[in-house]
Every structure is written in C-alpha cells, then in structure tokens.
mmCIF file of the N, C-alpha and C atoms, coordinates in Angstrom:
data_MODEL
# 
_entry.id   MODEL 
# 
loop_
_atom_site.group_PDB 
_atom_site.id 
_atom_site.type_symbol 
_atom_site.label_atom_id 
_atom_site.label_alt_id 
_atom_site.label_comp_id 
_atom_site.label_asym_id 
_atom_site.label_entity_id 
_atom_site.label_seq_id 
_atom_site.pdbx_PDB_ins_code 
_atom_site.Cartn_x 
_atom_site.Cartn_y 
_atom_site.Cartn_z 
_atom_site.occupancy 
_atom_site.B_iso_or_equiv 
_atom_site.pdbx_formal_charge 
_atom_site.auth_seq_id 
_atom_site.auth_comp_id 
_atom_site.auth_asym_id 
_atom_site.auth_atom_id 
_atom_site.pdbx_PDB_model_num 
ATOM 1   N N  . UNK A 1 1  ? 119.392 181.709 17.482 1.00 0.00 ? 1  UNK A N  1 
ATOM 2   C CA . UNK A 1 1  ? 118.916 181.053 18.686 1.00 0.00 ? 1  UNK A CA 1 
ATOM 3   C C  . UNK A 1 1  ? 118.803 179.543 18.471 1.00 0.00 ? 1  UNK A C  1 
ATOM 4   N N  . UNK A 1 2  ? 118.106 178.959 17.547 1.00 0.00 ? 2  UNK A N  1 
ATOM 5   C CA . UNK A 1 2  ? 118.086 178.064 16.539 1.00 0.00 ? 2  UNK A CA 1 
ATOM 6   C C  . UNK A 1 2  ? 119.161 177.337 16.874 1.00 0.00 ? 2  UNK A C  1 
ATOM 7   N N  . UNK A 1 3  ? 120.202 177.688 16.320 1.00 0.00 ? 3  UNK A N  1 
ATOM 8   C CA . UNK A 1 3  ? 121.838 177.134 16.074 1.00 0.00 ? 3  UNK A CA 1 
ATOM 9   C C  . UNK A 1 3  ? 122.608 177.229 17.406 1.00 0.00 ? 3  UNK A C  1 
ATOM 10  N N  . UNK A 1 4  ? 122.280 177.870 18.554 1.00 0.00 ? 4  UNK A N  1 
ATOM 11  C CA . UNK A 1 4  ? 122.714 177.773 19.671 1.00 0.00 ? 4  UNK A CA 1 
ATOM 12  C C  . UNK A 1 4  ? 122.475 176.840 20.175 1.00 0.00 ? 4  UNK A C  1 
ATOM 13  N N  . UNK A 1 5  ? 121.154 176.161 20.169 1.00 0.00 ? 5  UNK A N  1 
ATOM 14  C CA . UNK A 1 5  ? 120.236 175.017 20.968 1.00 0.00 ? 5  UNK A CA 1 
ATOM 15  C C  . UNK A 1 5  ? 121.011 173.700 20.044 1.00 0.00 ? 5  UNK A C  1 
ATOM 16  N N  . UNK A 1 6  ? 120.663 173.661 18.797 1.00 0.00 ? 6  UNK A N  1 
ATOM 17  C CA . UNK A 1 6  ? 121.650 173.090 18.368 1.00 0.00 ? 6  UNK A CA 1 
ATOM 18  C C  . UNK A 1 6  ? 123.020 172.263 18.553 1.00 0.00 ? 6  UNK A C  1 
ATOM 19  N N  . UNK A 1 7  ? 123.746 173.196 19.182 1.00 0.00 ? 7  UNK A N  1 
ATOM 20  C CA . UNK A 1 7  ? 124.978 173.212 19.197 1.00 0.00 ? 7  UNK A CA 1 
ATOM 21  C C  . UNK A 1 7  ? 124.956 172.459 20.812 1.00 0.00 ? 7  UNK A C  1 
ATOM 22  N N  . UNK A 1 8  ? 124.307 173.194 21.513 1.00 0.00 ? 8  UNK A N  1 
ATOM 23  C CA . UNK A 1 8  ? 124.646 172.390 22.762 1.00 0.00 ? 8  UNK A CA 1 
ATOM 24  C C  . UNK A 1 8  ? 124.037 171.416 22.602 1.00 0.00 ? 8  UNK A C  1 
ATOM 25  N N  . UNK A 1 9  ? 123.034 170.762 22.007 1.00 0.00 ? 9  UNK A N  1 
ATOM 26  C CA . UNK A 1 9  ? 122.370 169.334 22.328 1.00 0.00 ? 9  UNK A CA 1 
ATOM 27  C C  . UNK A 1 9  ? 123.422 168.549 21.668 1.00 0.00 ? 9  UNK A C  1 
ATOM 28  N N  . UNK A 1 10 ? 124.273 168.956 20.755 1.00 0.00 ? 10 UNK A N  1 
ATOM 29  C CA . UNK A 1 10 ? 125.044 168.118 20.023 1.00 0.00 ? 10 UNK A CA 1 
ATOM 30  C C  . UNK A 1 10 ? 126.621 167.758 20.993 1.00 0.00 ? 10 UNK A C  1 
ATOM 31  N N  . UNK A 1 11 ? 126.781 168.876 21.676 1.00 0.00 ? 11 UNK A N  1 
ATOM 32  C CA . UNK A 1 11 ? 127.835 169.115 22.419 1.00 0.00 ? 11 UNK A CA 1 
ATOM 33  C C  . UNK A 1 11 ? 127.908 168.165 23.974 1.00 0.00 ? 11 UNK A C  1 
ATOM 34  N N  . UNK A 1 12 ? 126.351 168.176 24.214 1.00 0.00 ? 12 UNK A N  1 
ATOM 35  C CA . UNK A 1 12 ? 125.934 167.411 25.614 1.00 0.00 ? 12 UNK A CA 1 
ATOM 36  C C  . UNK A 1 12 ? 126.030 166.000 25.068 1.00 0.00 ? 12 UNK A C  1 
ATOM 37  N N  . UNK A 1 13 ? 125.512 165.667 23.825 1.00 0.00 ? 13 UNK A N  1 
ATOM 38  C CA . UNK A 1 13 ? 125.574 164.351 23.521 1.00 0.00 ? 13 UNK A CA 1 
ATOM 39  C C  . UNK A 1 13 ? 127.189 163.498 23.037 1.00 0.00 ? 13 UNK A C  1 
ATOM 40  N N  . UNK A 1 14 ? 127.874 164.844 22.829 1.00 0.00 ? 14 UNK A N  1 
ATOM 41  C CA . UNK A 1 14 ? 129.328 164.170 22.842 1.00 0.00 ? 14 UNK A CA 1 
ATOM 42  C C  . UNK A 1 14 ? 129.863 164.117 24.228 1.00 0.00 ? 14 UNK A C  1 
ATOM 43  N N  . UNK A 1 15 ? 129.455 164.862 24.845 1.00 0.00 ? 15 UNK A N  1 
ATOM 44  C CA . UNK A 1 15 ? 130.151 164.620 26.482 1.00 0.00 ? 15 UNK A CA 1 
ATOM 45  C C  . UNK A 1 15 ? 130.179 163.378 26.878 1.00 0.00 ? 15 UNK A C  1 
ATOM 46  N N  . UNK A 1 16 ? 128.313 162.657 26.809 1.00 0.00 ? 16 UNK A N  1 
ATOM 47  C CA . UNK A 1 16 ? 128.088 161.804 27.317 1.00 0.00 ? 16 UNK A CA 1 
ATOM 48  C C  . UNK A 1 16 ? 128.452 160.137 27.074 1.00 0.00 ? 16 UNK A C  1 
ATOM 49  N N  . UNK A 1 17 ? 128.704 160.737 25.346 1.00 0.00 ? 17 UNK A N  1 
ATOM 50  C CA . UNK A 1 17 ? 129.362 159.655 24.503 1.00 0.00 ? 17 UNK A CA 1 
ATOM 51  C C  . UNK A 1 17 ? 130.809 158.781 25.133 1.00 0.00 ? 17 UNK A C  1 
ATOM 52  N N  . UNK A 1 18 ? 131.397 160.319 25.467 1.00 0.00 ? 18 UNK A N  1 
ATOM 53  C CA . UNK A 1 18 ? 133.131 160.426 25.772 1.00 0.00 ? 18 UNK A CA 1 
ATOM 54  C C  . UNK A 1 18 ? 133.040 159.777 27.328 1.00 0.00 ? 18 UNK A C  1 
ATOM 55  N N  . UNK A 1 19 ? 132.165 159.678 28.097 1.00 0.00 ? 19 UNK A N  1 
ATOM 56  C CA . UNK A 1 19 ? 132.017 159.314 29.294 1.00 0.00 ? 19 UNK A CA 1 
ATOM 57  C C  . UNK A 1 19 ? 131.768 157.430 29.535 1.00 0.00 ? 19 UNK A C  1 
ATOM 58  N N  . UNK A 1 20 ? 130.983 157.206 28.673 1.00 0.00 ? 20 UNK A N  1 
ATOM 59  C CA . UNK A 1 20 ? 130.650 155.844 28.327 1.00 0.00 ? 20 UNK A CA 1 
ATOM 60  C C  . UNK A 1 20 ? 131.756 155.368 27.370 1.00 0.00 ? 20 UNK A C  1 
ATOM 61  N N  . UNK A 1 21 ? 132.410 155.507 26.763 1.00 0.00 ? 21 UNK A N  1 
ATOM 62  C CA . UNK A 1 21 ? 134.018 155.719 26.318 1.00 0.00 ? 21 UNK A CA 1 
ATOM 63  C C  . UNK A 1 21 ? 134.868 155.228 27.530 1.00 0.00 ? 21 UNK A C  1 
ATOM 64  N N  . UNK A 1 22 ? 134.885 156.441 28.391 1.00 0.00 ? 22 UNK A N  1 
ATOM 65  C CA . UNK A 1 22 ? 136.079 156.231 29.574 1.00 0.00 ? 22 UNK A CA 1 
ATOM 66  C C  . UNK A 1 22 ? 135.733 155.259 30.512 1.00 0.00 ? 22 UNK A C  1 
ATOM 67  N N  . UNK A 1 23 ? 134.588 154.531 30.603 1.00 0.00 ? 23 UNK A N  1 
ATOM 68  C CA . UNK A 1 23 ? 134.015 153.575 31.683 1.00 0.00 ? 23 UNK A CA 1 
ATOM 69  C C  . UNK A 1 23 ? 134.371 152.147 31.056 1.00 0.00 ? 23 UNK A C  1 
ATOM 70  N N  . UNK A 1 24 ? 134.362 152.468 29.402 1.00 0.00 ? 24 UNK A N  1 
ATOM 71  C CA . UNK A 1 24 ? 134.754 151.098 28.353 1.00 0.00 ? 24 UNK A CA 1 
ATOM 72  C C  . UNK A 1 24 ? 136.155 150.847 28.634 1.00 0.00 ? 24 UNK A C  1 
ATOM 73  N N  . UNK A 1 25 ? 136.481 151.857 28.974 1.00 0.00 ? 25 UNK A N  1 
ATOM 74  C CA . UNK A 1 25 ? 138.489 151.969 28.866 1.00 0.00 ? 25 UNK A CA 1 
ATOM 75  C C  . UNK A 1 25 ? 138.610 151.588 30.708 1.00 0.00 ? 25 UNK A C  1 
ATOM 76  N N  . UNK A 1 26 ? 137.911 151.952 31.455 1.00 0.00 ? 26 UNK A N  1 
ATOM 77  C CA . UNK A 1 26 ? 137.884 151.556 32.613 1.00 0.00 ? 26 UNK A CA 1 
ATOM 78  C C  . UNK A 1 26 ? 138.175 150.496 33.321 1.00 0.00 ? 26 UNK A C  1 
ATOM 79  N N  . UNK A 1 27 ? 137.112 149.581 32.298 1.00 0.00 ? 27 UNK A N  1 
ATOM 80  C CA . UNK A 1 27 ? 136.947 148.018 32.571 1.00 0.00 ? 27 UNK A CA 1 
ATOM 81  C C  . UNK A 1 27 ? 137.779 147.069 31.802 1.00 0.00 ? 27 UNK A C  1 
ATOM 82  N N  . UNK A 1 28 ? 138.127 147.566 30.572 1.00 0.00 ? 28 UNK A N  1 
ATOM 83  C CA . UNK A 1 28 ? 139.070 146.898 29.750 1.00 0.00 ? 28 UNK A CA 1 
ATOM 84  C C  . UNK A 1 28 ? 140.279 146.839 30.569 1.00 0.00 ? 28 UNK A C  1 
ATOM 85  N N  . UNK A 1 29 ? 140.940 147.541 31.129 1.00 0.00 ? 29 UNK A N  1 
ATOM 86  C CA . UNK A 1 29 ? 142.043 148.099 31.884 1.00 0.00 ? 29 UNK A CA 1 
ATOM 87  C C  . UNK A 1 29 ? 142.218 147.356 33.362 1.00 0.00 ? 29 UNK A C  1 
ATOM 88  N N  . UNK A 1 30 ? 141.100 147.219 33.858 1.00 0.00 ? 30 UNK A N  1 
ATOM 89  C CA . UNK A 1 30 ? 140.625 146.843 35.439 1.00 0.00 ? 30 UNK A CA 1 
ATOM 90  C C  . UNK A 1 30 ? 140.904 145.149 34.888 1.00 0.00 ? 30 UNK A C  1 
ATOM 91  N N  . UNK A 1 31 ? 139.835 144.533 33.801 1.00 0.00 ? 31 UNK A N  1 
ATOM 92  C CA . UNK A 1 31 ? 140.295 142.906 33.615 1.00 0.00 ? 31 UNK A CA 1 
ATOM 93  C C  . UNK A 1 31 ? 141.630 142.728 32.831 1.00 0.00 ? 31 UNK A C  1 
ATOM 94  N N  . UNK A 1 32 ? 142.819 143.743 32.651 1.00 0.00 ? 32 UNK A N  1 
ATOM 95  C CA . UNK A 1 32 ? 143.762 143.524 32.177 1.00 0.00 ? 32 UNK A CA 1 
ATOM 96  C C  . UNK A 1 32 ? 144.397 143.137 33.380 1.00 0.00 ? 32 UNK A C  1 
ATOM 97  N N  . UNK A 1 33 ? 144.280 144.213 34.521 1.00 0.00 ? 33 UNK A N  1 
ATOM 98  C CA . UNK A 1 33 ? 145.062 143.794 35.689 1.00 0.00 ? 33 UNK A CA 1 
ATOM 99  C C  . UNK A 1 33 ? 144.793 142.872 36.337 1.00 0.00 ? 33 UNK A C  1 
ATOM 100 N N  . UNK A 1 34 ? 143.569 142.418 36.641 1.00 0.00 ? 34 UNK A N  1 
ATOM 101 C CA . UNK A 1 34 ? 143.249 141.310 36.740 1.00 0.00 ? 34 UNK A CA 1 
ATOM 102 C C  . UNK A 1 34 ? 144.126 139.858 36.228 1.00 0.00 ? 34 UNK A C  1 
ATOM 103 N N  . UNK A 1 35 ? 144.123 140.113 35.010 1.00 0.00 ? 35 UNK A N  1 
ATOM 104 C CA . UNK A 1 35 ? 144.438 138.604 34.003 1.00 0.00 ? 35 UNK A CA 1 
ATOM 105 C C  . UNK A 1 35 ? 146.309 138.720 34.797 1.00 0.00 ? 35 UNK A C  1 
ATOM 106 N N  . UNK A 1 36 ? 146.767 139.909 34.857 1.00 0.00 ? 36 UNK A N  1 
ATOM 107 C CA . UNK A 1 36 ? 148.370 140.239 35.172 1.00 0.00 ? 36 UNK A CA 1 
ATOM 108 C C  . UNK A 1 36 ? 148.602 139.314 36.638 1.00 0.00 ? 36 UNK A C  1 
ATOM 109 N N  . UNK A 1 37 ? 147.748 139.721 37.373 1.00 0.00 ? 37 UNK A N  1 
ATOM 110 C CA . UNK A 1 37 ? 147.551 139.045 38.970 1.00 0.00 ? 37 UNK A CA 1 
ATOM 111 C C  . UNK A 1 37 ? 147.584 137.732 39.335 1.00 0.00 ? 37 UNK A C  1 
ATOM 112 N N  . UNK A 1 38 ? 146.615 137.112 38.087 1.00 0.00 ? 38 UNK A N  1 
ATOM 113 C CA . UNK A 1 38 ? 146.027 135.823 38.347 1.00 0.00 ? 38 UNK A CA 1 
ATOM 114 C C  . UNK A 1 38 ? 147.334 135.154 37.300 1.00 0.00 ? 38 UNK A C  1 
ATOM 115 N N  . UNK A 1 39 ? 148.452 135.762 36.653 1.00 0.00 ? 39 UNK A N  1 
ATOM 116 C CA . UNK A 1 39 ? 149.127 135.618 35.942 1.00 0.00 ? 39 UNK A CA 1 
ATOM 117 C C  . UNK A 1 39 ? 150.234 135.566 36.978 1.00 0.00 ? 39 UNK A C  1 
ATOM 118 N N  . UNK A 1 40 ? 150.599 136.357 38.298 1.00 0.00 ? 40 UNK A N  1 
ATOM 119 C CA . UNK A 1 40 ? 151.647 136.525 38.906 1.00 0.00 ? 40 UNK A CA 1 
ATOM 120 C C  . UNK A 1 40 ? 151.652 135.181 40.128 1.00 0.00 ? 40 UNK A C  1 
ATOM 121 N N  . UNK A 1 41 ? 150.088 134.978 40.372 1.00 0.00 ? 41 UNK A N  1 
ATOM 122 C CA . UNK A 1 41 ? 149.831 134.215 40.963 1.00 0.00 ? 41 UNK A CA 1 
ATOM 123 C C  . UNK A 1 41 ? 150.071 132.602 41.294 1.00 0.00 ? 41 UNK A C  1 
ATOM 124 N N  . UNK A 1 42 ? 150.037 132.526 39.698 1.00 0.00 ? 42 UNK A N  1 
ATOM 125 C CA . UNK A 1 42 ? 150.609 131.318 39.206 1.00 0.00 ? 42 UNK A CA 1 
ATOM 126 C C  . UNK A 1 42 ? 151.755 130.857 39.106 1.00 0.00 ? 42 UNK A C  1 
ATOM 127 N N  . UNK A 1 43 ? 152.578 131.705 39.206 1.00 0.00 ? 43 UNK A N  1 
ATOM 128 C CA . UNK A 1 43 ? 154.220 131.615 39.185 1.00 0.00 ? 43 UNK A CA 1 
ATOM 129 C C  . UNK A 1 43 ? 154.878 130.890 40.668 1.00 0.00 ? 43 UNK A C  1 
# 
C-alpha cells in the first residue's frame, strides 16, 4: 500500500514537471517566431 502511494506521488510530480517543460518549450518557440517576423519585417 506503502509503495503504491509512493509511486503515484512520484508519478504526479513527473507529470507536472513535464508540463512546466512544455510551457518552457512554448515560449522559447513563440519568441523564436517572433525574432523570424521582426526579421522578415525588416527586409
């Protein structure tokens, strides 16, 4: 029972990890296109 509880608190805390992850990759991505725009703009 022990090792069940365990397992999911460890399991919920990687979810949440992987989520704050994809929001990092989100924004990195969002001011790439950005910089591309303000890059096309100029031309």
């Amino acid at each position: 029972m022990k090792r069940l509880l365990i397992l999911t608190l460890v399991s919920f805390m990687a979810l949440l990890s992987a989520c704050n992850t994809m929001q990092g990759i989100g924004k990195d991505v969002q001011k790439a296109g950005e910089k591309l725009e303000d890059a096309a703009r100029k031309k």
